[in-house]
Backbone as JSON Lines, residues from 0, in Angstrom:
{"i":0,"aa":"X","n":[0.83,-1.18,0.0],"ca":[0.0,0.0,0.0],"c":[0.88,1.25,0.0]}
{"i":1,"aa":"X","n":[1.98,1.08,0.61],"ca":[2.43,2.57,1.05],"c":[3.62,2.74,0.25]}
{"i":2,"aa":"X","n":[4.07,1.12,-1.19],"ca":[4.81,1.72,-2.25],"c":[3.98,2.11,-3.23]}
{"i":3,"aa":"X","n":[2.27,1.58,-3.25],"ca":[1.69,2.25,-4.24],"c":[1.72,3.53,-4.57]}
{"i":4,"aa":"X","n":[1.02,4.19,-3.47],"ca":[1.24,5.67,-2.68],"c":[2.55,6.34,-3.29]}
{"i":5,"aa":"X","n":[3.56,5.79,-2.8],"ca":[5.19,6.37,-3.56],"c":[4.92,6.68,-5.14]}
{"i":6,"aa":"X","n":[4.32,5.2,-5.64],"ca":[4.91,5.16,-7.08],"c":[3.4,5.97,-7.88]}
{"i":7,"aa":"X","n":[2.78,6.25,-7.14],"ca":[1.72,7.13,-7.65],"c":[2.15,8.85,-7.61]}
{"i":8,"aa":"X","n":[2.9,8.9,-6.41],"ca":[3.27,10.24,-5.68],"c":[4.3,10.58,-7.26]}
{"i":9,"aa":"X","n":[4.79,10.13,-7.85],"ca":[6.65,9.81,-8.06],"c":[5.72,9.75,-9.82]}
{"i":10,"aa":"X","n":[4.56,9.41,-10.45],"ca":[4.47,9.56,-11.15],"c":[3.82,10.65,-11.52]}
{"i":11,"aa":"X","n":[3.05,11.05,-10.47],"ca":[2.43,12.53,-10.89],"c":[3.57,13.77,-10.84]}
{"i":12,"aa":"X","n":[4.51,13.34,-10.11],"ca":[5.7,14.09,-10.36],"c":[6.12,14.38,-12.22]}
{"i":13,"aa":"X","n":[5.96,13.22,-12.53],"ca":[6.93,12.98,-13.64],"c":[5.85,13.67,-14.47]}
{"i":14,"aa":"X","n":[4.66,13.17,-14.57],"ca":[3.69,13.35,-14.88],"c":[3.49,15.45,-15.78]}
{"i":15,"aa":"X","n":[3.79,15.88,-14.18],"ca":[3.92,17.26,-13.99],"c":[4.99,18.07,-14.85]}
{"i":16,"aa":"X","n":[5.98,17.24,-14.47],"ca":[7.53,17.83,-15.69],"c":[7.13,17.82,-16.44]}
{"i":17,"aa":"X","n":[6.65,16.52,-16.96],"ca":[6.98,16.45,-18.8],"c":[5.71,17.53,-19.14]}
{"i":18,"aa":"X","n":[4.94,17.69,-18.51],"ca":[3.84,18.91,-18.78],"c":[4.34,20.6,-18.54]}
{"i":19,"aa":"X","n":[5.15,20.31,-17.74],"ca":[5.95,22.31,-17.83],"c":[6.86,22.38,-18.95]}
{"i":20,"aa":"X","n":[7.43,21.44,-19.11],"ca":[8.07,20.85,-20.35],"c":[7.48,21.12,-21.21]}
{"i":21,"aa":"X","n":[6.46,21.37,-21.39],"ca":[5.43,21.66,-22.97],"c":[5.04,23.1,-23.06]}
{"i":22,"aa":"X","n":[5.6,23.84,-21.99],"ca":[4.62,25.0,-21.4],"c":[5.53,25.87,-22.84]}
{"i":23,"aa":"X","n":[4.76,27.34,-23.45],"ca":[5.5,27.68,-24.36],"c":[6.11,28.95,-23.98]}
{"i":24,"aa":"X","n":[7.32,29.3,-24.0],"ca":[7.43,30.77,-23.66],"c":[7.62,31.84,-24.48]}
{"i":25,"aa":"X","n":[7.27,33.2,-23.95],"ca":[7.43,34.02,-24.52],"c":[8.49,34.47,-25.58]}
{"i":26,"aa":"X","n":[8.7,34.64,-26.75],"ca":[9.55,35.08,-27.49],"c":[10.32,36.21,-27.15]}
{"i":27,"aa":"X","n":[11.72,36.29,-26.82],"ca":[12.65,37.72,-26.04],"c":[11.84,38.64,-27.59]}
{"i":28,"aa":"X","n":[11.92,38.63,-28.53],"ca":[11.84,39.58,-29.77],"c":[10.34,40.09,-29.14]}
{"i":29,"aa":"X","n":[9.32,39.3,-28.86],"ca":[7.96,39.5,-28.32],"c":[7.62,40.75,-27.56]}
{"i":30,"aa":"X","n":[8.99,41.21,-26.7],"ca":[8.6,42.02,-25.71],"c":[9.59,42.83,-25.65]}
{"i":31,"aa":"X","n":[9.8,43.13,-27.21],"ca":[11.09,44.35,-27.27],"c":[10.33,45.04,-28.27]}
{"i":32,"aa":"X","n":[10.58,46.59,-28.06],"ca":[9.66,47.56,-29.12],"c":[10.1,47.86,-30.34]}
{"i":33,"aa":"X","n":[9.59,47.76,-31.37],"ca":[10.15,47.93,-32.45],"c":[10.62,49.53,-32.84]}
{"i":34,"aa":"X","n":[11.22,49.73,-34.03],"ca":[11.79,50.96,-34.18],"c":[10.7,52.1,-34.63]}
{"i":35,"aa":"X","n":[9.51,51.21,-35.15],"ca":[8.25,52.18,-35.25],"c":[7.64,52.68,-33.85]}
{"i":36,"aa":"X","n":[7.6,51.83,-32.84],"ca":[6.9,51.97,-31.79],"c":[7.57,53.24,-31.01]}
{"i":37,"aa":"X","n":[9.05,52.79,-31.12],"ca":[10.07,53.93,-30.24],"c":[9.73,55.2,-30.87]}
{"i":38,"aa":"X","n":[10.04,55.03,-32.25],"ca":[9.72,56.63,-32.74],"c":[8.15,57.17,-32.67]}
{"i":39,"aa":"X","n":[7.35,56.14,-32.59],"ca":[5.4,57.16,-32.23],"c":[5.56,57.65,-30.45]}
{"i":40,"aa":"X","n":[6.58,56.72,-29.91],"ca":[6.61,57.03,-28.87],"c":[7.28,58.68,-28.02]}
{"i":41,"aa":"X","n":[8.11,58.49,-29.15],"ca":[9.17,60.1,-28.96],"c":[8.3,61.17,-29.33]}
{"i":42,"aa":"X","n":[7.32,60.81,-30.76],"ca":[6.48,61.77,-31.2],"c":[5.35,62.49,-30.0]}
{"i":43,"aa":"X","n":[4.61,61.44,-29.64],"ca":[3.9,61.69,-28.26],"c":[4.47,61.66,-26.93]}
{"i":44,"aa":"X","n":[5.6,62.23,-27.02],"ca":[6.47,62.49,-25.39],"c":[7.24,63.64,-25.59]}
{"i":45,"aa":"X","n":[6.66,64.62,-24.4],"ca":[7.52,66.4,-23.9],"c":[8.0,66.49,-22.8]}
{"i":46,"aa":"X","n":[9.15,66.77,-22.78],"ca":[9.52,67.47,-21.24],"c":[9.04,68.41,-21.08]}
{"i":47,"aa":"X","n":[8.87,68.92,-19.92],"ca":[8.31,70.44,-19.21],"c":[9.41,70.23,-17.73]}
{"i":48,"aa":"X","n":[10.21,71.54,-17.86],"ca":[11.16,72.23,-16.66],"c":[10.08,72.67,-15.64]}
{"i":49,"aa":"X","n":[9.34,71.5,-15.25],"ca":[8.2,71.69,-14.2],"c":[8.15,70.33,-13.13]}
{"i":50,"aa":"X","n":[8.14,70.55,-11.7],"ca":[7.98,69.32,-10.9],"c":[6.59,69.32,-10.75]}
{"i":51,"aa":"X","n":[5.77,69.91,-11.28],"ca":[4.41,70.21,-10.76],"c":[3.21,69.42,-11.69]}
{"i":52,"aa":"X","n":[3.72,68.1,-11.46],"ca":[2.34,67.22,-12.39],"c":[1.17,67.47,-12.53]}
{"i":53,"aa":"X","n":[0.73,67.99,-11.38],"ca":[-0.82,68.53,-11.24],"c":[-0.81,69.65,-12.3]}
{"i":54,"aa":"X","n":[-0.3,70.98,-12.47],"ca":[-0.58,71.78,-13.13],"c":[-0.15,71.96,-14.26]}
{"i":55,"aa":"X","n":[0.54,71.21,-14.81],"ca":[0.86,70.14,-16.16],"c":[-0.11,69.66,-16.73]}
{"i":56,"aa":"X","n":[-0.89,68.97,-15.63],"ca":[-1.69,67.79,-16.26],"c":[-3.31,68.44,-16.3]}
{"i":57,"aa":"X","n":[-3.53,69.6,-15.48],"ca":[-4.37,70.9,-15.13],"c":[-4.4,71.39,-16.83]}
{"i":58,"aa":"X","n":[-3.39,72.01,-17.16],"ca":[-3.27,72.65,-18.55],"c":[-3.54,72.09,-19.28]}
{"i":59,"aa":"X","n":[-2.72,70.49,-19.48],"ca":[-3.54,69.38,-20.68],"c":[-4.87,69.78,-20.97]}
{"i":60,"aa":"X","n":[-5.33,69.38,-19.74],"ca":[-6.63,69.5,-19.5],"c":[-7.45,70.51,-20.22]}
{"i":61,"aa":"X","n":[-7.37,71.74,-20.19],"ca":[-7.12,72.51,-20.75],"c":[-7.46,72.71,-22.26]}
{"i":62,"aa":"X","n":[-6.07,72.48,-22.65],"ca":[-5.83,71.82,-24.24],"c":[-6.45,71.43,-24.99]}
{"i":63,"aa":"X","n":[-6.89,69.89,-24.08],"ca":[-7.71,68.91,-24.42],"c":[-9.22,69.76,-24.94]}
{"i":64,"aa":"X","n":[-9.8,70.24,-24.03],"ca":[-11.04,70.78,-23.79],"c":[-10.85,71.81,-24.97]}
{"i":65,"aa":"X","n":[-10.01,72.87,-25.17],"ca":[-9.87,73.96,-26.36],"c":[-10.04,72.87,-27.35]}
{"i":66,"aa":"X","n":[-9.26,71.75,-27.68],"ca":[-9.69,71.11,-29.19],"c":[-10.87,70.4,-29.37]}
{"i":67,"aa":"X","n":[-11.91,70.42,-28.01],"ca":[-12.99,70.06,-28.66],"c":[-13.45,68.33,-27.69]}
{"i":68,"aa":"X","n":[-12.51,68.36,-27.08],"ca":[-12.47,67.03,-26.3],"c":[-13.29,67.01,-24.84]}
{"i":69,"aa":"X","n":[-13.94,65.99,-24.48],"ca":[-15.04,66.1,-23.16],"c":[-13.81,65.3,-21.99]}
{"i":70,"aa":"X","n":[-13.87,65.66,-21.08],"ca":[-12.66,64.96,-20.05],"c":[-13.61,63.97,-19.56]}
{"i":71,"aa":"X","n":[-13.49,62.38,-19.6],"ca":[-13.94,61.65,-19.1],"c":[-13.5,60.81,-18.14]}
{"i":72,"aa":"X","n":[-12.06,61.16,-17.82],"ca":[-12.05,60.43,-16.52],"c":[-10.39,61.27,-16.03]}
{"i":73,"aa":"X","n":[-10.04,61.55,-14.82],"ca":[-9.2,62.48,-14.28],"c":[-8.32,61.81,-13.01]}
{"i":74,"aa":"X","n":[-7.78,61.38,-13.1],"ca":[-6.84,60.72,-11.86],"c":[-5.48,61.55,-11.53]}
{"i":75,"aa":"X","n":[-5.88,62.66,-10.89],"ca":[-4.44,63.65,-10.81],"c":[-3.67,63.31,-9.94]}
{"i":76,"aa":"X","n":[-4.02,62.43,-9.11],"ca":[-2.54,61.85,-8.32],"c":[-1.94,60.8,-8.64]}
{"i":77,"aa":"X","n":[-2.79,59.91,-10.25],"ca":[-1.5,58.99,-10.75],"c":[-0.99,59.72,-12.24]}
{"i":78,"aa":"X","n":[-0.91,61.08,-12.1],"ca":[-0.84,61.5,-13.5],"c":[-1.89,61.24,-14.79]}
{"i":79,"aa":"X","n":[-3.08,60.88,-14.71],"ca":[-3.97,60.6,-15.63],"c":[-4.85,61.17,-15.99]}
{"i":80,"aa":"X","n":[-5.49,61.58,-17.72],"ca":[-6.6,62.07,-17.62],"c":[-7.1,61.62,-19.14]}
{"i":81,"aa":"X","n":[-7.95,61.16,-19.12],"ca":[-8.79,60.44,-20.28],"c":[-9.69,61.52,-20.71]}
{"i":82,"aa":"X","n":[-10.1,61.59,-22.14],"ca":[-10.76,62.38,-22.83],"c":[-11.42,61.86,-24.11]}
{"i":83,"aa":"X","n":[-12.94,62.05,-24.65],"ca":[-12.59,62.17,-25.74],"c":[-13.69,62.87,-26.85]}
{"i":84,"aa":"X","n":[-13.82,62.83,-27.78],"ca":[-14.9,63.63,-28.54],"c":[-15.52,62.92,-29.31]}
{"i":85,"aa":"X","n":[-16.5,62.99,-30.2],"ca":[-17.56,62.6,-31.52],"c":[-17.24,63.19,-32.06]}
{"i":86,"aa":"X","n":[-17.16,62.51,-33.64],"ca":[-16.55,63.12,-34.79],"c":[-17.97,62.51,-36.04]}
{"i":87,"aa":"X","n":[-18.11,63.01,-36.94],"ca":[-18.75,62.57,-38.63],"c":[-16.97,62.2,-38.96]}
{"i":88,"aa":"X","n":[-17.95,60.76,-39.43],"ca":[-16.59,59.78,-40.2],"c":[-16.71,59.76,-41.67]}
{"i":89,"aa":"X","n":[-17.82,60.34,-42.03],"ca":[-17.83,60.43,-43.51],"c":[-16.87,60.55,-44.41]}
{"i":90,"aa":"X","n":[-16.59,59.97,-45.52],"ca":[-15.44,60.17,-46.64],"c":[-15.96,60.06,-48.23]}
{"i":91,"aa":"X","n":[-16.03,61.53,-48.96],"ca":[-16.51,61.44,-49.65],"c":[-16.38,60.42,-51.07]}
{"i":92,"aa":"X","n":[-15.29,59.88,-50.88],"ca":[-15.06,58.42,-51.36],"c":[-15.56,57.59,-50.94]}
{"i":93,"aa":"X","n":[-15.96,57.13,-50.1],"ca":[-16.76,56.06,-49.7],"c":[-18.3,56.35,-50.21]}
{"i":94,"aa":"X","n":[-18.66,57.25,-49.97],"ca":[-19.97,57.58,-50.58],"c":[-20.39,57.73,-52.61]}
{"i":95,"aa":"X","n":[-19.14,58.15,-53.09],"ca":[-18.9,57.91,-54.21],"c":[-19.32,56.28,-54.11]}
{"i":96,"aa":"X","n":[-18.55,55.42,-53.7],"ca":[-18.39,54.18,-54.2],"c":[-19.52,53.5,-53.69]}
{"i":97,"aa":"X","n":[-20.14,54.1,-52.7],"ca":[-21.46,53.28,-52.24],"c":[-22.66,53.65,-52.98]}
{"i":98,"aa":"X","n":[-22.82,54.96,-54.01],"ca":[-23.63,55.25,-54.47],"c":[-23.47,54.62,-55.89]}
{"i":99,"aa":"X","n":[-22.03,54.16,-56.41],"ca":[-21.53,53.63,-57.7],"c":[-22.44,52.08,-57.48]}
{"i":100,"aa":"X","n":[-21.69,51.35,-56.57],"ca":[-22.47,49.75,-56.1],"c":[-24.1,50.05,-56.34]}
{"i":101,"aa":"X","n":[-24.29,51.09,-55.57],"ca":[-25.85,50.79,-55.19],"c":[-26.64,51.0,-56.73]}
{"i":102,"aa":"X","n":[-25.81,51.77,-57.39],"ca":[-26.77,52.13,-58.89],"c":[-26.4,51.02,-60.28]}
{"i":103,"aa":"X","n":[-24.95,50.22,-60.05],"ca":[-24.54,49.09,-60.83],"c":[-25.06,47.76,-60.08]}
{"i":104,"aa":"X","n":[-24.9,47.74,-59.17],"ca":[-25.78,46.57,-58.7],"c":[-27.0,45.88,-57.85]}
{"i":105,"aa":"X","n":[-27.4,47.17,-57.45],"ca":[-28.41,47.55,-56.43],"c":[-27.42,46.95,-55.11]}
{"i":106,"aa":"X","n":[-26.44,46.8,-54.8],"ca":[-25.9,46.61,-53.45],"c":[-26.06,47.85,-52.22]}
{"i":107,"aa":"X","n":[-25.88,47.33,-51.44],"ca":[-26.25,48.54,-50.09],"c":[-25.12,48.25,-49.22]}
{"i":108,"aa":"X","n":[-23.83,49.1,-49.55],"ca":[-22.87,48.93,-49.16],"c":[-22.65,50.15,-47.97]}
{"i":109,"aa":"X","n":[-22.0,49.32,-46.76],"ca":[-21.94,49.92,-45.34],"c":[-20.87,51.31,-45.75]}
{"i":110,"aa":"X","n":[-21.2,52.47,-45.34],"ca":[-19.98,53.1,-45.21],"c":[-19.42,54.34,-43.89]}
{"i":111,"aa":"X","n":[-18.62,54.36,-44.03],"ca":[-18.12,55.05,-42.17],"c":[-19.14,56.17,-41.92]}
{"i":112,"aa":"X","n":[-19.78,56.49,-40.88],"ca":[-20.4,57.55,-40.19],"c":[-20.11,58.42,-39.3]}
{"i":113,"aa":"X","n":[-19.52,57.6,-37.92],"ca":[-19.33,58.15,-36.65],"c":[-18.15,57.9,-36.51]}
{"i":114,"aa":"X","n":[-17.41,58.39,-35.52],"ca":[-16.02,58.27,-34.94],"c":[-15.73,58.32,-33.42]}
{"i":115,"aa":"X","n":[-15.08,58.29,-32.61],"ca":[-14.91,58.6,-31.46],"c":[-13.33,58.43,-31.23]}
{"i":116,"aa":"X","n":[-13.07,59.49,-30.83],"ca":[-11.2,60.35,-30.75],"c":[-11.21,60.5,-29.21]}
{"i":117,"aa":"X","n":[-10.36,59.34,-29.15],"ca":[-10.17,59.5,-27.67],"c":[-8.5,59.62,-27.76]}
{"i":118,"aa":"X","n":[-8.37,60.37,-26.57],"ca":[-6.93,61.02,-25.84],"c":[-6.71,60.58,-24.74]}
{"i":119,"aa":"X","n":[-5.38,60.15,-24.24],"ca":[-5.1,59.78,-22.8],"c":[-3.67,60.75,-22.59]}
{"i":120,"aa":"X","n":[-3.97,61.09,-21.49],"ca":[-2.41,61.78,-20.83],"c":[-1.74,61.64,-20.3]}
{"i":121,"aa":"X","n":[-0.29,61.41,-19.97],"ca":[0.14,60.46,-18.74],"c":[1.13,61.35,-18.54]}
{"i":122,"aa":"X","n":[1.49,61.58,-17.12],"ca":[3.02,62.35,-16.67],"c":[3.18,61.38,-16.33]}
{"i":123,"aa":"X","n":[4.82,62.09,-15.85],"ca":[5.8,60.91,-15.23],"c":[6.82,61.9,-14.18]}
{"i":124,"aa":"X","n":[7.27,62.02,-13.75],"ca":[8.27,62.93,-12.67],"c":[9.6,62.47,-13.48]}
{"i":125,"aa":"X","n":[10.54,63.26,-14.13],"ca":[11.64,63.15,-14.54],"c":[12.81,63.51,-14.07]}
{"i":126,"aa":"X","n":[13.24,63.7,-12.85],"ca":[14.11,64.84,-11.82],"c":[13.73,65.88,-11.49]}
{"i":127,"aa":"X","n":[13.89,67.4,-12.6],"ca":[13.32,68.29,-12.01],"c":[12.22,68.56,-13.36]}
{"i":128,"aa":"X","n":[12.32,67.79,-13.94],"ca":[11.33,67.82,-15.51],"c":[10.39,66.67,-14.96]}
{"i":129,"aa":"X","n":[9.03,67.24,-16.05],"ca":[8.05,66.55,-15.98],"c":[8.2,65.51,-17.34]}
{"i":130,"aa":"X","n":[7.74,64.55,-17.55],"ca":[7.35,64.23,-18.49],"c":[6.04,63.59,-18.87]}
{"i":131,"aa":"X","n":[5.34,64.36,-20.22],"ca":[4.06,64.2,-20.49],"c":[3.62,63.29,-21.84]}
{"i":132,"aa":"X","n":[3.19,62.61,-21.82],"ca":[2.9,61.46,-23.15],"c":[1.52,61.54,-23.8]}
{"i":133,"aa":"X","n":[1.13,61.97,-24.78],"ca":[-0.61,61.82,-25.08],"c":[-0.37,60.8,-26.14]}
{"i":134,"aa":"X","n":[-1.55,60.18,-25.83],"ca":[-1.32,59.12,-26.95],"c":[-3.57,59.19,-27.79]}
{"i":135,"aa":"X","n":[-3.41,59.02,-28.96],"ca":[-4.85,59.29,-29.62],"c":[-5.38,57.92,-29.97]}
{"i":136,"aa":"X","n":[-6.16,57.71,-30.22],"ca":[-6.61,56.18,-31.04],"c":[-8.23,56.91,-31.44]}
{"i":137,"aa":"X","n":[-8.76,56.32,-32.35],"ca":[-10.26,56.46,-33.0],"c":[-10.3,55.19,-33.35]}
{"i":138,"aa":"X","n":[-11.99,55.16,-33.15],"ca":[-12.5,54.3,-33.22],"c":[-13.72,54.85,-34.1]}
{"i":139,"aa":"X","n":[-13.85,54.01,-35.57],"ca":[-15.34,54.28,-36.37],"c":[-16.05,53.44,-36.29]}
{"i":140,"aa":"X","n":[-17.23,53.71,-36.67],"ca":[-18.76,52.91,-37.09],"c":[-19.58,53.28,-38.3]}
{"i":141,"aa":"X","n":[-19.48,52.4,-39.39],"ca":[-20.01,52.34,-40.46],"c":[-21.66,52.85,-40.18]}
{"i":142,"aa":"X","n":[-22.39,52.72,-41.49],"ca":[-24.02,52.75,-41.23],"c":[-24.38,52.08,-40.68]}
{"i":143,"aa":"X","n":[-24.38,50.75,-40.65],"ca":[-24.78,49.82,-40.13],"c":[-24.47,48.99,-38.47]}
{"i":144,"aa":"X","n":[-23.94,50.42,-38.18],"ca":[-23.66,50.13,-36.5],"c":[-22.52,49.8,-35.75]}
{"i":145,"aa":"X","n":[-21.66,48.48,-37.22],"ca":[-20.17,48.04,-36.91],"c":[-19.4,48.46,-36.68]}
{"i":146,"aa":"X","n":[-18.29,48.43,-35.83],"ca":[-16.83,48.84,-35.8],"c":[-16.33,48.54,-37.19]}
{"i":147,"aa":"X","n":[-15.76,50.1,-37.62],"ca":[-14.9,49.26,-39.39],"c":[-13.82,49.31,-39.3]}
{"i":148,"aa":"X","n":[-12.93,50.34,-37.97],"ca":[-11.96,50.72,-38.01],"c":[-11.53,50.68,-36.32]}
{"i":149,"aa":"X","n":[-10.8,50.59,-35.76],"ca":[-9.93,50.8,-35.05],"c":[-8.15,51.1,-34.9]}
{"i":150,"aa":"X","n":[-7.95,52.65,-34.92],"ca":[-6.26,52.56,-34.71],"c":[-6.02,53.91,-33.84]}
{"i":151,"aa":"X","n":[-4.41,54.06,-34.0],"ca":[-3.66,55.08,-33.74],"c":[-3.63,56.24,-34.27]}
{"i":152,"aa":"X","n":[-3.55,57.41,-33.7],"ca":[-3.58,58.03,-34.87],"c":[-1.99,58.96,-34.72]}
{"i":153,"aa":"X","n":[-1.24,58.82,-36.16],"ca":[0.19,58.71,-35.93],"c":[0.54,59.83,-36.28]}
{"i":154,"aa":"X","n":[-0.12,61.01,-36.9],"ca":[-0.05,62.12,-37.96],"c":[0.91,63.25,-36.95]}
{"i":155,"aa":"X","n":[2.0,63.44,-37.31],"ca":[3.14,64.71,-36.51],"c":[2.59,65.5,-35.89]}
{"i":156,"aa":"X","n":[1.84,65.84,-37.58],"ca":[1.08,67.16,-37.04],"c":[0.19,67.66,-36.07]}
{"i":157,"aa":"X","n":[-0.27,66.83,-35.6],"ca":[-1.32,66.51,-34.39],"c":[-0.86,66.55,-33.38]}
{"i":158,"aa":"X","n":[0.12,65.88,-33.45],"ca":[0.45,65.76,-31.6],"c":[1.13,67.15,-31.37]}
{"i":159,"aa":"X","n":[2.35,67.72,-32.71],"ca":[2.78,69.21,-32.49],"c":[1.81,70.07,-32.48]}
{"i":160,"aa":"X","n":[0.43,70.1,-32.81],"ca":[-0.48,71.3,-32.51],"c":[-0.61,71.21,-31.16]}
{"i":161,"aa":"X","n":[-0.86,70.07,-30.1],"ca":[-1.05,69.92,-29.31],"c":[0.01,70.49,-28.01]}
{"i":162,"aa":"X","n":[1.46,69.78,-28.53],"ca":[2.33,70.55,-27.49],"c":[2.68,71.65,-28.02]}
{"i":163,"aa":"X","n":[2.14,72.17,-29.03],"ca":[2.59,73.92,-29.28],"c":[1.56,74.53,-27.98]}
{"i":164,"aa":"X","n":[0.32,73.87,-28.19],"ca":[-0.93,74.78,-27.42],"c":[-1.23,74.75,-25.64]}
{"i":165,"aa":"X","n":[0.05,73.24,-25.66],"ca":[0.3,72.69,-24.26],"c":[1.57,73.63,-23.44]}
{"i":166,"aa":"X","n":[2.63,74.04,-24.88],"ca":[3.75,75.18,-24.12],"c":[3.07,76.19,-23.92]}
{"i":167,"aa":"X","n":[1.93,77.07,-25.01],"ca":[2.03,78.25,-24.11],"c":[0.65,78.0,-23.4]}
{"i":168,"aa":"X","n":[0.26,76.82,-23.21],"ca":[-0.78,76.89,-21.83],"c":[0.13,77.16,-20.24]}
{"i":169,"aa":"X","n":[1.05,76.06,-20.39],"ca":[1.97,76.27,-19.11],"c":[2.93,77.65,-19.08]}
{"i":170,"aa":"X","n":[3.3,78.19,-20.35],"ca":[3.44,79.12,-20.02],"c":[2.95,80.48,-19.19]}
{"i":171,"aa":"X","n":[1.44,80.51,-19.85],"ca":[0.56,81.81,-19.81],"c":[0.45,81.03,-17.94]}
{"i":172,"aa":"X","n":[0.38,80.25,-17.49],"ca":[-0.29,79.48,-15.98],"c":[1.41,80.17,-15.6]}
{"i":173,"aa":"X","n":[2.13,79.69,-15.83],"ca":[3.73,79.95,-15.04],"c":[3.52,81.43,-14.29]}
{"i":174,"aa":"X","n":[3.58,82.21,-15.56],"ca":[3.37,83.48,-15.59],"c":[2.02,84.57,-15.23]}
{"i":175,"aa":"X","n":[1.15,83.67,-14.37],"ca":[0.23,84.08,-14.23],"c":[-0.78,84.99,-14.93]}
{"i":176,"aa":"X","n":[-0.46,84.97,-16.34],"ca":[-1.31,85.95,-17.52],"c":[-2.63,84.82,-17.58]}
């Protein structure tokens, strides 16, 4: 009885190895950023010669709200503040081509409507610099209700309107104007 016990104990052992043994791991390449990622990353990251996250992240705020954005969620003591707006997704190409289908084949082809542009903000304490990261993503919906699209949105120009309107927000606040 009590070598059964052993040789039962002694096989679920073995049992167990040869099963972690199968387990798969992560790829090192898996969890290293690529050279696109680093550079969207530099694009959406500013220093500010400010220790003052709150009124950093106060001004975003700010910002955010001047371009049109609703603040939907605000966490000022982990550096956070979520935002975002409704947009018409319309493209007058798409409507071209849905009106082309619908008159060559009677098809009733879905095309983009709505959007939603959301913004997130993140500081970080950098010594005596702040550092601030916004990052964008949209999300559309065709006529027909679907998600058609989900991404990033990577465009220079965007994020520099943003920290142009983010320097002289902290400025005009520094300076009490």
């Amino acid at each position: 009885m009590m070598i059964k016990n052993i040789f039962s104990i002694a096989m679920l052992f073995c049992a167990m190895a040869m099963l972690m043994g199968c387990a798969q791991t992560i790829p090192k390449e898996a969890l290293e950023l690529s050279q696109e990622s680093f550079e969207l990353r530099q694009l959406q990251t500013r220093s500010f010669d400010t220790s003052n996250e709150k009124k950093l992240l106060s001004a975003g705020a700010g910002v955010l709200q001047d371009l049109g954005f609703n603040i939907d969620e605000s966490e000022m003591g982990l550096g956070v503040i979520v935002g975002s707006k409704d947009r018409d997704a319309t493209e007058a190409g798409q409507v071209a081509g849905a009106v082309f289908m619908a008159v060559m084949f009677g098809a009733n082809m879905a095309i983009d409507k709505n959007q939603k542009i959301m913004a997130s903000l993140i500081t970080h304490p950098s010594g005596k610099q702040t550092k601030l990261r916004i990052t964008l993503q949209r999300i559309v919906w065709n006529t027909q209700g679907q998600v058609s699209k989900t991404q990033s949105i990577t465009e220079p120009e965007i994020y520099q309107e943003f920290f142009d309107n983010l320097s002289k927000a902290v400025f005009l606040e520094a300076n009490g104007i």
